[in-house]
N, C-alpha and C positions, 0 to 999 in steps of 0.2 A: 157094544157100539151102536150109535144111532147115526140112521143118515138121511140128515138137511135135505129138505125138498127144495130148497133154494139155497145155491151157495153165498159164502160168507166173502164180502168184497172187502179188503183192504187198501185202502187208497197214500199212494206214497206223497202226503202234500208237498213235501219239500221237494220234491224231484219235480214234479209239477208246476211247483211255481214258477221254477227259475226255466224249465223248458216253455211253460206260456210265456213269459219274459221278452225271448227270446226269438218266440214262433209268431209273436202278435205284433200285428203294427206298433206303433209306439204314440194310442189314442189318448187322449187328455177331454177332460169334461169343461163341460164352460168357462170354471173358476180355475182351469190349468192343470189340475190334481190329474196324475195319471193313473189311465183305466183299463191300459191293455192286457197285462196281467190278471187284471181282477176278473175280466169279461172271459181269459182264457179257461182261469181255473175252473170258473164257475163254469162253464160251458161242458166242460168233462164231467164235470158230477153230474150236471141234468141228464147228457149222455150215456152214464153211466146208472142211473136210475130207469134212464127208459130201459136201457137192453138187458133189468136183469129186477124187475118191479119185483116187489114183495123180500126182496134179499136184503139181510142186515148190512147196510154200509159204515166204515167206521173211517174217518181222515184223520192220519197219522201224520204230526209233524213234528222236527226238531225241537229242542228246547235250546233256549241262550245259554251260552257258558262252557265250560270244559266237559270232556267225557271221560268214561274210564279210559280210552285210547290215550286221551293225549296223555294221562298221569305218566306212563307206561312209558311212552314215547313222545317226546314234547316237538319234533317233529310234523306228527301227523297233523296235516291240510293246513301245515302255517305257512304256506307259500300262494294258498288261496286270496286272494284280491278283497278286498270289504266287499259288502255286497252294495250293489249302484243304490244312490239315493230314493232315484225312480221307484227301484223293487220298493224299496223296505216302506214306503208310504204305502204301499197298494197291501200289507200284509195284515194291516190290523182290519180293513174293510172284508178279504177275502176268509178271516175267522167270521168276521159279522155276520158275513151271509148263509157261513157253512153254518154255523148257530141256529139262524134264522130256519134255515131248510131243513133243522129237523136232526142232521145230521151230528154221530157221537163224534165229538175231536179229540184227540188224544194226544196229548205232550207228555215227555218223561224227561225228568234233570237227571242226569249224568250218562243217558245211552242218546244215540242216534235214533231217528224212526226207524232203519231196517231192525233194528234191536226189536224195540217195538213190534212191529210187523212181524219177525221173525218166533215171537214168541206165540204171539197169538196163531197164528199159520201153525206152529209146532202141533199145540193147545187145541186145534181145530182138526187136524189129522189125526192125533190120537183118537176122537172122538169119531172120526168118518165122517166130517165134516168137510163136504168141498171146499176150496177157498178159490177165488179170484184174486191177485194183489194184481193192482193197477199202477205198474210205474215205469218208467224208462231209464229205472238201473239194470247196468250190465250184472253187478252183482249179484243183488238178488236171485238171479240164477241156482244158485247152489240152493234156493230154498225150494226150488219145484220138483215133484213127486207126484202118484200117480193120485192126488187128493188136492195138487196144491198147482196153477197155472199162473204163468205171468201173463200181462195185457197190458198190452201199448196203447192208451186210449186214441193218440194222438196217430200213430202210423197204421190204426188197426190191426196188428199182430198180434199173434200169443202164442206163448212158449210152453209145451207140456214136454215130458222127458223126452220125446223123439225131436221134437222143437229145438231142445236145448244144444244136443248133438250135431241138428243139422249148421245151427246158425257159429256154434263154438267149436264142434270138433270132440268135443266130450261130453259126457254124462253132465249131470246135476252133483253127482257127488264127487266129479273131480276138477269144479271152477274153483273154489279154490286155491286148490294145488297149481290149475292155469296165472287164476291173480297172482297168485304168490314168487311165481319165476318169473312173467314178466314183470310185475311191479304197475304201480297206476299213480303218474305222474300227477292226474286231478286231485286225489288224495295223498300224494307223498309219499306213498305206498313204496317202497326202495328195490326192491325185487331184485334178481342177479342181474348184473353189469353185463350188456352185451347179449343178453335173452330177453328176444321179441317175441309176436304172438306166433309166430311160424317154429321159433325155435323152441318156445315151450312146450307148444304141438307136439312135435317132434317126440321131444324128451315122456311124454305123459303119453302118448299113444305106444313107443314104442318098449318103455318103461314101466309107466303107471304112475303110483303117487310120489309125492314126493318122498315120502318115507323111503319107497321102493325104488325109487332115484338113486337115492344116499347108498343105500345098502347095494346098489347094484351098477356104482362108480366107474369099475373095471370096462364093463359095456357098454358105455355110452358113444365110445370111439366109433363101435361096430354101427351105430345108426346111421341112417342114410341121408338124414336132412344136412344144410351146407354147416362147414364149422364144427360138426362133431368131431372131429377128431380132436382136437385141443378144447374142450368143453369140461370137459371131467375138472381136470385144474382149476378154472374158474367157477365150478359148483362146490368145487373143496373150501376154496377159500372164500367163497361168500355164504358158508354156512348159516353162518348168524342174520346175516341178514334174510338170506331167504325164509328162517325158522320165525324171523320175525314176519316179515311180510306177512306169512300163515296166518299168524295169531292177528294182525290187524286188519288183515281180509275174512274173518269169521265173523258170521253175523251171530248176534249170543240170543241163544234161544230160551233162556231161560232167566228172563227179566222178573224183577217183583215191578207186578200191575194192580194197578185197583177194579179192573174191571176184566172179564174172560170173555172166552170167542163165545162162549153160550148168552153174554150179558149185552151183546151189543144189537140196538133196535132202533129203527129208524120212528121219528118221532112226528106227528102231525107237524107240518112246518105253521112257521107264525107270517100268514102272506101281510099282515099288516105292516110287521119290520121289514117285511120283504119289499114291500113295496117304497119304504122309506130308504132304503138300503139303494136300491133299486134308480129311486129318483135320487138321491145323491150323485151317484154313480153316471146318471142319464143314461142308463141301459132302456129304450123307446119299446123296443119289443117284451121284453120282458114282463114292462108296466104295463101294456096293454095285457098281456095274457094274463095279467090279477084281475085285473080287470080297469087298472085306474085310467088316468087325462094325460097321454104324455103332454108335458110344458111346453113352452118355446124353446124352452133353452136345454129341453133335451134332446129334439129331434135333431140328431145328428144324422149328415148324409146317408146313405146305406154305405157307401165304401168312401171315407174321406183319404183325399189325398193326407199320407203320409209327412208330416213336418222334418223336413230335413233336420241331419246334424248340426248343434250351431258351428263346430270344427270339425274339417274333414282333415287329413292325416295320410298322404299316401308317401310310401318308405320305396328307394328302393336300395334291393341288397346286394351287394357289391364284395361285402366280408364276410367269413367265414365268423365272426363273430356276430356279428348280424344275423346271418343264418340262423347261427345256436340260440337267438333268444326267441325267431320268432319258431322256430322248431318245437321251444320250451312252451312257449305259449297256446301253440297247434296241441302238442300232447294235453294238454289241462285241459282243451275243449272239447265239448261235444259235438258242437254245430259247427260247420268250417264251408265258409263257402270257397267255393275252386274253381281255378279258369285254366288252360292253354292257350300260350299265344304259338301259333304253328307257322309252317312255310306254304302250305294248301289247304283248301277245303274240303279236300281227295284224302276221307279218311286213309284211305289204303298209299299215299304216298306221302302224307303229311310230318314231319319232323318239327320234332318241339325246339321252341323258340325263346321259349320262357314259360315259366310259370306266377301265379297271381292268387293272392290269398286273404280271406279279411274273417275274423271272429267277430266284430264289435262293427254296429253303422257307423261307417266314418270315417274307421282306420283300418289301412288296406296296404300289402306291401305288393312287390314286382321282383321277380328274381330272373333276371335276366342270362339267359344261358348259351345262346346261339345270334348272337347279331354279329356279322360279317362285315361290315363299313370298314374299309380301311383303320378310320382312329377313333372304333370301336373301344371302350377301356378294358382294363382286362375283369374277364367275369369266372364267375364259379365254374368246375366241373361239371358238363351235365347231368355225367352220370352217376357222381357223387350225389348230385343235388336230388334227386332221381330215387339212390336206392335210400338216403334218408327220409324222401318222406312216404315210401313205398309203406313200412308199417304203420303208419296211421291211416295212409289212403286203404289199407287191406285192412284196418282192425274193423269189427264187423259194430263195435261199438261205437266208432264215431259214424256222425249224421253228417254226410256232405251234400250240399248244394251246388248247384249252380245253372245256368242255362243250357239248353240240350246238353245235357252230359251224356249222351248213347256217343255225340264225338269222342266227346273225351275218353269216354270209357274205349272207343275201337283205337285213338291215336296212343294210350296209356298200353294198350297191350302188343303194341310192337316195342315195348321198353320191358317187357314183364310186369306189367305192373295191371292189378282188379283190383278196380274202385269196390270195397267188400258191401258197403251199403249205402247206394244208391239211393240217399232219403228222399230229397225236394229236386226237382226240377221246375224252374219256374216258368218255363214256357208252356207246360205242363199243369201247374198250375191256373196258367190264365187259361187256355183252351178247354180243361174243365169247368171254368165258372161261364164261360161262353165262348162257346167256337162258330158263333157265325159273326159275321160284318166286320174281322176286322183281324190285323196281323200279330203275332206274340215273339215278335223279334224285340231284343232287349229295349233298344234305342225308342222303340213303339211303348214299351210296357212300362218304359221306367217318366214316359213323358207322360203318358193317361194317368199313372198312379203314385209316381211320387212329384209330380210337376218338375221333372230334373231334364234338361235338354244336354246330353250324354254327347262325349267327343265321335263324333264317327269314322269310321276304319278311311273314307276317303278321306275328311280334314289333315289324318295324317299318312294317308300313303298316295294319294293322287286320286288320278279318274283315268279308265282309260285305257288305254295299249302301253303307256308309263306307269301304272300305277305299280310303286314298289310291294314286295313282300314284306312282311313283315321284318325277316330278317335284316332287312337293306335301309330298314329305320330306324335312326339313333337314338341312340336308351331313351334320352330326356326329353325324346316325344313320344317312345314306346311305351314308355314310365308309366307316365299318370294315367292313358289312354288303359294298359292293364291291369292296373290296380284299381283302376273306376271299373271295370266290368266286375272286379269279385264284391267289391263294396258295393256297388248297387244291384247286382246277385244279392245280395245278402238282403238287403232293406227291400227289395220285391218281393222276394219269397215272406217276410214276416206281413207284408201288406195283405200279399194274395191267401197265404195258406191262413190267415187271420179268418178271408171271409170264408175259407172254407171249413173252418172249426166251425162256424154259424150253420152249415149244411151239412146234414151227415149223410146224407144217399151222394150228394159229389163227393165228397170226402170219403166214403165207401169206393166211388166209380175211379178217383186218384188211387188212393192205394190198393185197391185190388185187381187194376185193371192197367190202367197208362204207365205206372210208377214200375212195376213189374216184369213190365214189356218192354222196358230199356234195355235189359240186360241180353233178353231174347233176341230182339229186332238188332244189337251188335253182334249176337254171336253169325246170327245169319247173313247177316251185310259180310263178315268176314270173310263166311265160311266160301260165299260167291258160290254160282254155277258155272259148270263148264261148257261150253260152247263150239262147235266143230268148225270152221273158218272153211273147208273146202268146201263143204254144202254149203255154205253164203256163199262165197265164190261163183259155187255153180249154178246158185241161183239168183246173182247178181249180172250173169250173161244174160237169161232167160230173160230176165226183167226188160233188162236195157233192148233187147229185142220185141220185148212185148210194147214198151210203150213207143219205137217208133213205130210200130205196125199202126198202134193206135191214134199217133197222130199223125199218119198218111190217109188214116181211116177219116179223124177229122176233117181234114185240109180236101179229102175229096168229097164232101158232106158239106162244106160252107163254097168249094169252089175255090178256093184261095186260101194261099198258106198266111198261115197267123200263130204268134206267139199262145201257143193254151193257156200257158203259166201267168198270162198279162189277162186280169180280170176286164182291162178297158177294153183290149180288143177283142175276147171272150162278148162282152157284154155288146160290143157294136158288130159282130158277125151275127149273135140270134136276134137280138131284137129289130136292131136296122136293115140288114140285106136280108135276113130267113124270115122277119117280119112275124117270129115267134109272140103269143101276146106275153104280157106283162103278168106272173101274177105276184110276185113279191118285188117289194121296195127298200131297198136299205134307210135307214134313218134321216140322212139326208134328202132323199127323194129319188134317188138313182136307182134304174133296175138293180135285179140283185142277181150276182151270179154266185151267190152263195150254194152252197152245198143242201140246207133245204128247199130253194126255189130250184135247185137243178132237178133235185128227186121228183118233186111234183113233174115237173115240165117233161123227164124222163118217160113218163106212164104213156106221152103221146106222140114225142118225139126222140128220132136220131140220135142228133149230134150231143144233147143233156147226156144221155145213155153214153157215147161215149168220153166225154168229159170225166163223167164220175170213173168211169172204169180209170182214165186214165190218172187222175188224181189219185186212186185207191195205189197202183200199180208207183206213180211216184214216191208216193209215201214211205208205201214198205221201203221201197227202194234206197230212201235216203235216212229214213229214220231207222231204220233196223239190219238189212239186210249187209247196205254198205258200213253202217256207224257199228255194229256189236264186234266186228272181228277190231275196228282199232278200239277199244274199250277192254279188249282184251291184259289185263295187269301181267309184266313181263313176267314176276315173279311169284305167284300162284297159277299165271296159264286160267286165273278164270274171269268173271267177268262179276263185277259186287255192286248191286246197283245201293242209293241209298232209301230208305223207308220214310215216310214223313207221318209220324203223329198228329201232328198238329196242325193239319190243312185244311180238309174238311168238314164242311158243316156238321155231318151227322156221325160222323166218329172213325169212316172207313180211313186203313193207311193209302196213303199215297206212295208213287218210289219214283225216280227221275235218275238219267245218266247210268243204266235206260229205266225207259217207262213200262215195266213188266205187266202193267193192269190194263195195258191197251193193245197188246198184240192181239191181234183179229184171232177169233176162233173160227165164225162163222166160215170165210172163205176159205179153198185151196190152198191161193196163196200163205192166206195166215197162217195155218195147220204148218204147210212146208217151212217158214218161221219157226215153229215148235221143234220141229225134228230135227232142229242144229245145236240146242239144249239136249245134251247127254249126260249118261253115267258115266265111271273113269273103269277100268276093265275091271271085274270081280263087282261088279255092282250094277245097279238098274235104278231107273226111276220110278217110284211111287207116288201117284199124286191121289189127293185124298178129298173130296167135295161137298158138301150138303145140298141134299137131296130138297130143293125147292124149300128153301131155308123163310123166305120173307111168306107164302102163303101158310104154314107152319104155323109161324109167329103173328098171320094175321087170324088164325084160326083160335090162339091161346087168346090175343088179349083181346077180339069181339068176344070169346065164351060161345061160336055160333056152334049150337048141337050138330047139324050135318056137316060141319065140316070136320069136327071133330072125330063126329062117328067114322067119317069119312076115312082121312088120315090114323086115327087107331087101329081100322080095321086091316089096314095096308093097302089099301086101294090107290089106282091108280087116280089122283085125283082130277086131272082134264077127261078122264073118262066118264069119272063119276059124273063133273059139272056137265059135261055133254048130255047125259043120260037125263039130267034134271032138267036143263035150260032147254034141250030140244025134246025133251017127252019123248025118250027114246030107251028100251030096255039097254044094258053094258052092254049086250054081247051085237048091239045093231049098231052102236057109234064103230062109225067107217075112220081113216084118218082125216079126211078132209075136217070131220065134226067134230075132231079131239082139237085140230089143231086153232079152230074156231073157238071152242073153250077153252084153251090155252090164256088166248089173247084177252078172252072178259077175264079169266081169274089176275092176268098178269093187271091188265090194262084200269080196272077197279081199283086195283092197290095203288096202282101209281095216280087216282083220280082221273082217269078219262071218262067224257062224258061218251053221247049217244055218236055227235060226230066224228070223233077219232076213231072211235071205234068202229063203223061206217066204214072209214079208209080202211081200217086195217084188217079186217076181213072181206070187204067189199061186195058190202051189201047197201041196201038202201039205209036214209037215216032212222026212218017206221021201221024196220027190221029188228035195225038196233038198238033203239029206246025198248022195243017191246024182249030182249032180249034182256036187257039191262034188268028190266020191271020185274020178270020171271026170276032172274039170276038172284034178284031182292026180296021175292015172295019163298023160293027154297032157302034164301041163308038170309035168314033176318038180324042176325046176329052181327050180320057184316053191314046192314045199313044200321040197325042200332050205333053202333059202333063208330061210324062212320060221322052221324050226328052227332055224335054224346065229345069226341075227340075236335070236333070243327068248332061245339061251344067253347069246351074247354079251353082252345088254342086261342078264342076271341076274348074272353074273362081274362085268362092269364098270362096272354103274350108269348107262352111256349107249349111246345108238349113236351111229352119225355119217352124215354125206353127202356124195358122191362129191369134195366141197372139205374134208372133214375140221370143218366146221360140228359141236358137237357139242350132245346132245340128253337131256340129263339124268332121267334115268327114277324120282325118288323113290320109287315108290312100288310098283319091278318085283320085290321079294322080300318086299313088306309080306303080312303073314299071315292080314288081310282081302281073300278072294276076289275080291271084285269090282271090288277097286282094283288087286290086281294081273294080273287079267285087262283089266283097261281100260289099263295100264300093258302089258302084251304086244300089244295092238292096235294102240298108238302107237308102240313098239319096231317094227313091221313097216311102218306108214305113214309114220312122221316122216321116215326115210333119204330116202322117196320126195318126201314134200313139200315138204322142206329142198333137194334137191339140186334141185327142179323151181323153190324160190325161188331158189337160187344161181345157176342157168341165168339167169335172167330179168334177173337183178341185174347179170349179167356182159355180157348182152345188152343193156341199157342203157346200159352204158358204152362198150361199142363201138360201137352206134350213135352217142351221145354225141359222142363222138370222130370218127365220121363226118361227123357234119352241119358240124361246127366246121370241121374243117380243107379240107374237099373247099368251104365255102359251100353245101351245097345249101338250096334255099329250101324249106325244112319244118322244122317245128318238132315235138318231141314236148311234147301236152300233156295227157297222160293215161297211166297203166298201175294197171289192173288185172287182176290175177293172172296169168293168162299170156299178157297182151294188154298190147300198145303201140298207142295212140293217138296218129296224128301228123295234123297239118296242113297240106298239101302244094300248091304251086303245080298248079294244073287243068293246065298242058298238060304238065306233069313228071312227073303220079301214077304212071302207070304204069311208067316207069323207075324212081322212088325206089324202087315197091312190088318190085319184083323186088332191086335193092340192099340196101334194109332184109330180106326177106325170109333171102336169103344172110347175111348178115351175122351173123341172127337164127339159122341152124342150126349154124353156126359159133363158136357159143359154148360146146360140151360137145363131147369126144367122146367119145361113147357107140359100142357094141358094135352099137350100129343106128343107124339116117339117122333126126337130127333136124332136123322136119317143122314151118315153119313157112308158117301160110295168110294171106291180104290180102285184102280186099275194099274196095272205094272207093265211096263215097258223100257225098252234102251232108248229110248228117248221119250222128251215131254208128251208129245203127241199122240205116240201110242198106250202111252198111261193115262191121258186124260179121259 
């Protein structure tokens, strides 16, 4: 045996085509001819040339005409649709180009590509030849081996034998025998009557194959998945079919080819036809990278708005024969975009309302299940309707869409029902291609990108203290209203994830990061913390006592009672009778009794000093102390805030009702907040941190030696900075000197110059320039650095973080000062804050993935910012915290050891 120093990529064209089809806007070139297809496919080859250079690639596609299947069985895929006109023009360009590039294409008359593929892959593993096949058939599965991997160009996945297990349920060598009992409706595949993917499962986990099935009839009753007891009967009598199915779910591996896995080589491409191919097409980037002139009339926008359907088409279903056909048409798809229409937006008490679903831009139906109007008509079952489309919402191989579907997904599993594969999110989408200046609520995304002004929830339910639920509004304005959400679900996500095929580092940052983290960020919204209500209680007395102390404090500090809470009469007690000076202005011109003109005015005065305190002590008061016990859910007893992906500029999550990223640490107060956050008995809280996560990550991407040396060595690094910046040996920095290097390591990263810095250690502003100067002379690496990211951000309008996340700077060459000096300080921070949220994100999901498949008894139910919050069996803490802990440094590799810390306690606080 010989083994390939580069493996052997097989590319599934035909499955490819019709998923670019599908995935890509629906772009057309000057002359009309459509090109989103063409631009898809070709887009995964170049992709796939870059991450695997020097490997023979070979594109495998279907031939015209019948196969040995159909002879056999004249059934097989004759209920498949012609294929749309659109595709079949873009097919003969998308040979031209694979021609062009070099690439061997391979058609065979009378087998399918997996044939094809199947042989060559066989042919390749005999020889110890690795192989790649690149497709997005569930089938293909049966062909992977510890020589032979699938890869999803499009979702970035890949399936090797543990792959196949995790995502099916079984081996490689028993999908198959899986195909063959459920059957596959996209191919005609007939499979037994009444065996899903759960109940195939079932039968082959507790069975084995189907041979082993047959033979072992008598026991099927004894298995524990639903419906076995009466199953045996109906594997008896669909013998034949299921023996069928077998034989038309086997890929044949032993095709006559004219060409072998050893014969396939990739060929000098001819950029001449490329570029005529190219300018056909008016692909603008491509022509430049040959080098040519893109035309006029190729420079199409970077993201053109999408050309609507010329007929839209919204059904709704009201019959059970209705249902059945579009059921039939759900089972034949891949791609399925999905909505819920609900009674709240309170994942945890939300009840489904109806549901909404669209395969094709255009045509969208509404199944209406829960409206309560009086002369409401009569509607389907919910939970008929419910557990029919549960196996497709659970088959691992349909791609479902839709906008934030982490609802979906938390309001689907008080029905039992896991959405299995979480493909596209389009909110998600746009927030990857840019998450600053602007919103990624449908109504927003569908108006920037396909020029469509979308019904909105108030047109049809009101505004207001009236505004109905949805329930309480009649079908035939609930109708079109939810069948236009899945249908333009559908046409965003081919618009958006279109330009994200064009970017492979976002396209890497979606699927292996945001897309991921849907499934996590629901299980934890679920799972909720719990909360003690008599500690709020008893410190909702304390409070109410502390803040009138404090404003008897005020009131005898200005001489005269006054509202606190009223900024006017705030603002006329210091400035006009205490004759406080002025130093901050609101925007209109009015003193400011803002919160930073109070701090300043505090350092000199009274009454600021008590304002703030008293505002601090409000706060808690109303935001947390009195609001967490009613937020308490009657029926879990816990408290489930929501997560938000999609908020922030630089990636970090957000969570609201309540806001867990803003409970004060700093203060007494706040900490006594934490300590009402408990475990439930037999259990403790573990929270889990990173150890100064952003100077880490500023250390990796300046490259600066001392800080590195620094952080490898395991130094404490404010001690170190101290040691450098004040010429002072380790063991002489006092704390006063640590806590002063503290503030330049923090204060640098977030761009502060000489005079913030000034303030914040309170020294003179000569102090701190010359501190800065020094701070710049030991770590050069970090003004290097600092420079080289400030150009970058002015040439390219963004920067990015260590995931390629990227960070839109509007306003870093604006010609007013102080927006573009405020835009150079988030040029130097955001890298660092972006990549410290990526870390954390990616850290979640690996833990994620820990807890699930090891069973360990802990739950995560809580993160804020760079801390995980788990709830861990009492005699296991200290295990799990060492596991989580690993797991947890294990998510970046950075240029230095990232340092993540644990603490355990019966409440948050004392684990923090």
């Amino acid at each position: 045996m010989t083994q390939a120093t580069t493996p052997l990529v097989l590319v599934d064209g035909s499955s490819y085509l019709y998923r670019a089809f599908h995935a890509m806007p629906p772009l057309n070139n000057s002359k009309g001819q459509p090109t989103g297809a063409v631009k898809g496919v070709i887009n995964m080859m170049r992709r796939l040339l870059k991450d695997y250079p020097g490997s023979p690639v070979a594109v495998v596609f279907d031939a015209k005409g019948k196969t040995f299947r159909d002879e056999r069985y004249s059934e097989y895929k004759a209920q498949r649709p012609p294929m749309p006109d659109d595709l079949r023009s873009q097919i003969q360009p998308i040979h031209d180009i694979i021609d062009a590039m070099g690439l061997p294409r391979i058609v065979v008359e009378g087998v399918e590509a997996d044939d094809v593929i199947g042989t060559l892959a066989r042919e390749a593993t005999e020889k110890g030849i690795h192989t790649i096949i690149s497709t997005g058939d569930k089938d293909m599965a049966q062909l992977v081996n510890e020589f032979v991997t699938l890869e999803n160009t499009m979702t970035e996945t890949k399936l090797d034998p543990a792959g196949v297990v995790e995502k099916f349920g079984v081996g490689p060598e028993l999908i198959i025998d899986l195909l063959a009992l459920m059957g596959d409706k996209a191919d005609n595949i007939p499979g037994v009557p009444g065996v899903g993917a759960k109940t195939a499962l079932g039968l082959i986990q507790g069975l084995g194959s189907i041979a082993q099935i047959y033979e072992r009839l008598d026991e099927v009753a004894t298995l524990s998945f639903r419906g076995a007891k009466t199953m045996a009967p109906k594997l008896e009598a669909n013998r034949e079919a299921a023996e069928m199915s077998y034989w038309l779910a086997t890929i044949k591996v032993d095709c006559e080819l004219a060409v072998g896995a050893e014969d396939l080589a990739v060929k000098d491409p001819d950029n001449e036809r490329l570029a005529e191919l190219y300018e056909a097409m008016e692909f603008k980037t491509w022509i430049r990278e040959l080098g040519g002139t893109v035309t006029a009339a190729a420079a199409e926008p970077a993201a053109p708005v999408a050309p609507a359907p010329t007929n839209v088409e919204y059904e709704t279903i009201l019959t059970q024969s209705a249902l059945d056909e579009w059921l039939s048409l759900l089972h034949e798809s891949v791609l399925i975009a999905f909505d819920t229409e609900t009674t709240s937006l309170n994942y945890m008490d939300a009840k489904i309302v109806g549901v909404s679903f669209s395969v094709e831009a255009g045509k969208a139906a509404y199944v209406p299940l829960a409206h309560d109007y009086l002369d409401a008509p009569q509607q389907l079952d919910r939970d008929t309707v419910l557990q029919a489309l549960k196996p497709i919402l659970e088959d691992p191989t349909k791609q479902i869409v839709g906008q934030n579907l982490k609802y979906d997904q938390s309001v689907l599993a008080h029905y039992d029902i896991q959405i299995a594969n979480i493909c596209f999110d389009t909110m998600l989408e746009s927030y990857v291609l840019n998450s600053v200046g602007s919103k990624h609520d449908m109504d927003t995304l569908a108006d920037r990108h396909l020029g469509v002004k979308t019904i909105s929830f108030e047109e049809i339910a009101g505004k207001g203290a009236k505004q109905l639920s949805f329930n309480q509004i009649d079908i035939a304005t609930a109708a079109p209203y939810a069948a236009e959400d899945a249908d333009i679900t559908l046409r965003l996500h081919q618009q958006l994830f279109g330009q994200l095929l064009t970017q492979p580092a976002l396209l890497s940052l979606y699927n292996r990061v945001e897309r991921p983290l849907i499934d996590v960020l629901s299980r934890i919204e679920r799972t909720g913390v719990m909360i003690d209500p008599a500690q709020l209680a008893k410190q909702s007395v304390e409070l109410a006592a502390t803040i009138t102390q404090l404003e008897n404090q005020a009131h005898e500090i200005a001489g005269e009672s006054f509202n606190l809470g009223s900024t006017k009469q705030l603002g006329e007690i210091l400035y006009n009778k205490l004759g406080i000076p002025v130093k901050k202005k609101t925007p209109k011109g009015a003193p400011s009794t803002a919160e930073p003109a109070l701090i300043e005015l505090a350092e000199e005065y009274e009454l600021p000093q008590v304002i703030l305190q008293y505002r601090s002590a409000t706060k808690l008061k109303s935001t947390y102390v009195d609001k967490l016990p009613q937020l308490i859910n009657p029926t879990t007893q816990r408290v489930h805030t929501s997560y938000h992906q999609a908020v922030t500029a630089t990636g970090r999550l957000s969570s609201s009702d309540p806001n867990l990223q803003n409970i004060p640490i700093r203060t007494a107060e706040g900490r006594r907040i934490r300590q009402a956050f408990v475990a439930p008995p037999g259990y403790v809280m573990l929270a889990a941190d990173y150890s100064q996560v952003e100077l880490r990550i500023m250390a990796h991407l300046s490259g600066d030696k001392g800080l590195i040396a620094a952080f490898s060595a395991g130094e404490d690094i404010h001690r170190a900075t101290a040691a450098e910046v004040f010429g002072l040996l380790p063991m002489e920095v006092d704390a006063e000197s640590r806590r002063k290097a503290k503030a330049i390591n923090f204060g640098l990263i977030y761009g502060m110059g000489a005079f913030g810095l000034a303030k914040q250690i309170n020294v003179g502003r000569k102090d701190a320039q010359a501190y800065i100067e020094r701070y710049f002379e030991r770590y050069p690496g970090v003004a290097n650095y600092m420079e080289r990211i400030r150009a970058q951000a002015a040439d390219q309008g963004y920067v990015e973080t260590l995931y390629g996340r990227r960070l839109y700077l509007p306003d870093i060459n604006s010609t007013n000062g102080m927006r573009r000096q405020a835009a150079e300080r988030t040029a130097i921070n955001a890298p660092m804050q972006g990549t410290a949220a990526d870390i954390i994100k990616r850290a979640m999901i690996a833990v994620d993935k820990w807890l699930v498949e090891d069973q360990v008894d802990a739950r995560v139910v809580m993160q804020v910012h760079d801390e995980l919050v788990l709830e861990v069996k009492e005699d296991q803490a200290q295990q799990v915290a060492i596991s989580l802990c690993k797991i947890m440094s294990k998510a970046a590799d950075l240029d230095v050891p990232l340092v993540a810390d644990y603490g355990i306690g019966t409440n948050w606080d004392e684990a923090h």
